[in-house]
N, C-alpha and C positions, 0 to 999 in steps of 0.2 A: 721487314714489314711489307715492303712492296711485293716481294715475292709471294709473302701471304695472299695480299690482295689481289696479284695474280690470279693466284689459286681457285681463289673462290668467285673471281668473274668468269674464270675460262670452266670452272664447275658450274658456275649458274647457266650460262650459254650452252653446255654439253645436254645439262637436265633438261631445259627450254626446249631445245630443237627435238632429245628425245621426245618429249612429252608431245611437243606439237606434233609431231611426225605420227604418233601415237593417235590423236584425236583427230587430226587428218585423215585419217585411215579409215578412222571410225564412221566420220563424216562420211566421206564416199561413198563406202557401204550403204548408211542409211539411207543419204536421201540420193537417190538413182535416177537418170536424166528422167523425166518423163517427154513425151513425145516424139519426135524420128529426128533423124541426123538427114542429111544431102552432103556429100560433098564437095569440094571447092579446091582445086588448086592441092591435093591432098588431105586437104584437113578439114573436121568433123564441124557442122555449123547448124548447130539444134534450132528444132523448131515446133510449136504445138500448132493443130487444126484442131476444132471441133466445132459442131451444127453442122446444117444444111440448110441453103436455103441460099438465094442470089439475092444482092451479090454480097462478095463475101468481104467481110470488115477486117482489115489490116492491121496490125497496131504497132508501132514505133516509139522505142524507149528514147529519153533521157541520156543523158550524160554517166556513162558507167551503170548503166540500168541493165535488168534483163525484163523476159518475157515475163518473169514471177511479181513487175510491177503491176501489172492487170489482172492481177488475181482474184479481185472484186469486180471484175468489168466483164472478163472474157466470159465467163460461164453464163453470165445473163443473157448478154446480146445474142450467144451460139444457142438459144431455147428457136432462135426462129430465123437466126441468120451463120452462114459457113462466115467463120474465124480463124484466124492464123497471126501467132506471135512468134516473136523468135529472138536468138541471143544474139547481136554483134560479137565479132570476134574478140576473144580474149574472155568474154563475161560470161556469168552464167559456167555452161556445160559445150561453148562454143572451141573449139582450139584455136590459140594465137595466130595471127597470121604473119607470113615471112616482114610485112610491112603495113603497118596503118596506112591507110590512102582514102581519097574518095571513091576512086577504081573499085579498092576489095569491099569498101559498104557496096559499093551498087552491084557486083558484082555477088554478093553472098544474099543479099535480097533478091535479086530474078532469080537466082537459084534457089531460091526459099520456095518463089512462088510456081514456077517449073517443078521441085519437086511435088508440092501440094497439090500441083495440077489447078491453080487459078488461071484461069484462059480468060476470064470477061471482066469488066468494071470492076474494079475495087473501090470502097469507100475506107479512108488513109485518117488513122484516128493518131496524132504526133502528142506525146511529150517533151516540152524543154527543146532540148537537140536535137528529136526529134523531129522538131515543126521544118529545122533547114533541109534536113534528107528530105518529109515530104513532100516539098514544094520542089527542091531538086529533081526528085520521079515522075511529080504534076507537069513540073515545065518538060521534062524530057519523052512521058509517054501523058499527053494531054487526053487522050481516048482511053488510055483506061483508067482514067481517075474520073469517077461518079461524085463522089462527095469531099468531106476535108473534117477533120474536126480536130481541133486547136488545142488542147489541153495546158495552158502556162505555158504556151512554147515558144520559142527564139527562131526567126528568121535570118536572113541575110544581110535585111536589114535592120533586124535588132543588132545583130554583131557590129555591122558597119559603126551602125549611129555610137555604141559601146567606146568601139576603137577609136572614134572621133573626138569622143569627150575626153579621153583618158589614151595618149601617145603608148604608155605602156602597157594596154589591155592585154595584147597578148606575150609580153614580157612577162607580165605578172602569171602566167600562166603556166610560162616556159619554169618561171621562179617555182611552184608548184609542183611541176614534173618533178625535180632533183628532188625530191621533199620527198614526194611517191614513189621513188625509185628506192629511195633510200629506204621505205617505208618496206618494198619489196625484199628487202635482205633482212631486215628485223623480224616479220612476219614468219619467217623459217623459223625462226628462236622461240616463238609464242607473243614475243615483245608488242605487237600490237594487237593481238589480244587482250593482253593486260591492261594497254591502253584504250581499250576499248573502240578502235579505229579499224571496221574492215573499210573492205573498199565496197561499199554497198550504203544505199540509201536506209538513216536513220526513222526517215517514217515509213516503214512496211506493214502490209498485212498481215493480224498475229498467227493467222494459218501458214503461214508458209517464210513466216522470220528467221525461223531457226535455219532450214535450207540456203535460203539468201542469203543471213552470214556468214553462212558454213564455205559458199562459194566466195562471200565476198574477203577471205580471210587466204585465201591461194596467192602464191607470187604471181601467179601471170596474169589476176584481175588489178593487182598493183599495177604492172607492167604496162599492159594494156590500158590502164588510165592514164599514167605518165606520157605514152607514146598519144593519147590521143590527144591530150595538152599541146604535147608540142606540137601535133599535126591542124591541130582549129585554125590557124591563120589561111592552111591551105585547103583545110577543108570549107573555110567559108568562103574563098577566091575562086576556089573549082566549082561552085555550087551555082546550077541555074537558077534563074527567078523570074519566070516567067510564066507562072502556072496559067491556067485556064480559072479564072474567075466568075464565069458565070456561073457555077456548080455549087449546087447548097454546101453552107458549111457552119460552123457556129465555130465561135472563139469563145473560151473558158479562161478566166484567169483570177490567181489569187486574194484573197484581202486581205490577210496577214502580212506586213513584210516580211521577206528573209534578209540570209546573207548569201554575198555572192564574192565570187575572186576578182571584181572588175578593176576594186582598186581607189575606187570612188565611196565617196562617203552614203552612209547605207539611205540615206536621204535622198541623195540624187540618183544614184541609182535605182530607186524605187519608183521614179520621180519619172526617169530615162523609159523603165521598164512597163508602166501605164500605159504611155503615152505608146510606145508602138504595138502596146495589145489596142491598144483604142485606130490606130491606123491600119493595123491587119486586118479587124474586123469591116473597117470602110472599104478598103483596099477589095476583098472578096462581097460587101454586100451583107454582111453576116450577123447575125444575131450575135451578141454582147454581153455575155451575163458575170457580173465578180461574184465569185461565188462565197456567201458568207463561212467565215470559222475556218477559211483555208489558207495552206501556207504553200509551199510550190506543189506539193504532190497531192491533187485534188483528186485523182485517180484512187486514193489509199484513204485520204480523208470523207471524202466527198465523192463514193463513187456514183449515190446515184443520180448525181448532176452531168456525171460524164455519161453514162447508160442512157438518161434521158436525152442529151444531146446526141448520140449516135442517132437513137430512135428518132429524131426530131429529122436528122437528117435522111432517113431512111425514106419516110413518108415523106419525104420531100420530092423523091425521086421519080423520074418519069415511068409509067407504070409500063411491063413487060420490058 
């Protein structure tokens, strides 16, 4: 009998991986990077431009995000302003990098913007995880960051105040990685297919879902999640905070609660995560807005609250 059983899990695991291996293949085929590569240290790190027009509006994913989260944002703002998105390494159509770091983000973003040829002011539109990279580039290149705009996103000191409540914040995180890793070896077999679990955000735009799960269903967007789990403690220690504050900027944030890995009960966490959109937006000066019917991805739900705020900030801007 066991050897039966044998049989038919190491037949199911054979078919799986065929099959994934199969629909994989397929996938790549269809959906084909769109926009240019740069590279970095050997390896290929996508990125879309489009418009014209100064200066040119940046966008900064999320946690395990690509460039296909602003796929209701980017096309509007490029009718009258130059845009540029792009994948962190591992995501997306980016290649892995030898090491998750703070180094290789900021190191694959001035390459981004070098290859684009961005030479002047950018206005730095962040989601989620997002918001700590751009305040990290604010505090580090203060002349060329023009504007800011906030999308439900996490600072330095959202992190900190996180890990203050909860000793285990970024334990729980670490706990997560093994989870995702694991999740990375299954993925070859089809297995989190079936379960329905890429590594890509569940509320996406329905133009462009299928691509996004298609990437988000590859071991190395597993991988690259895990690896950036365990790296958050030092991504948030390496990370300046010192932006330039006088610069328009608007903070955007949810009214739905979510869930999040903090660890905390989804109350106080919700409770924790208010409170420092409500001091970010004091912090720079900024206009305030919870944007009704949203949940963390108000970019996909709610994008033309995020359009309008870019726009808000644009006109805000000193003229020439």
């Amino acid at each position: 009998m066991l050897k039966v059983v044998a049989i038919v899990v190491l037949g199911a695991l054979v078919l799986g991986f065929v099959t994934n291996t199969i629909v994989s293949a397929r996938e790549a085929s269809r959906y084909k990077a769109p926009g240019s590569f740069v590279t970095v240290d050997g390896r290929r790190v996508r990125y879309q431009c489009s418009g014209s027009g100064s200066p040119t509006v940046v966008f900064e994913s999320g946690f395990g995000g690509t460039s296909l989260d602003w796929s209701l944002v980017q096309p509007e703002i490029a009718m009258h302003n130059r845009t540029c998105s792009y994948d962190r390494a591992g995501y997306g159509w980016s290649d892995p990098p030898r090491k998750h770091s703070l180094v290789t983000i900021r190191d694959d973003f001035d390459a981004v913007l070098t290859a684009a040829h961005v030479d002047g002011p950018i206005v730095l539109v962040a989601h989620s995880f997002g918001g700590l990279l751009a305040v990290d580039y604010a505090s580090r290149h203060p002349h060329r960051v023009a504007g800011l705009v906030f999308v439900d996103a996490a600072t330095k000191p959202t992190y900190e105040t996180m890990n203050g409540a909860i000793p285990a914040f970024y334990a729980n995180g670490k706990k997560l990685a093994v989870v995702t890793r694991v999740g990375s070896v299954l993925t070859r077999f089809g297995l989190t297919r079936l379960a329905n679990q890429p590594i890509a955000p569940k509320t996406t735009a329905p133009k462009v879902r299928a691509e996004y799960r298609a990437r988000g269903w590859l071991p190395s967007a597993y991988n690259a999640y895990a690896a950036d789990l365990d790296a958050t403690k030092s991504y948030v220690e390496g990370a300046e905070d010192a932006p330039p504050t006088h610069v328009p900027a608007v903070v955007l944030t949810h009214e739905t609660p979510g869930t999040m890995w903090t660890g905390l009960p989804a109350a106080k966490a919700e409770a924790l995560w208010q409170d420092q959109q409500r001091k970010l937006a004091a912090r720079f000066d900024a206009s305030h807005e919870i944007v009704p019917g949203t949940g963390h991805f108000i970019e996909v739900l709610r994008p033309r609250a995020v359009i309008d705020a870019i726009e808000d900030v644009l006109v805000r801007l000193p003229a020439g």
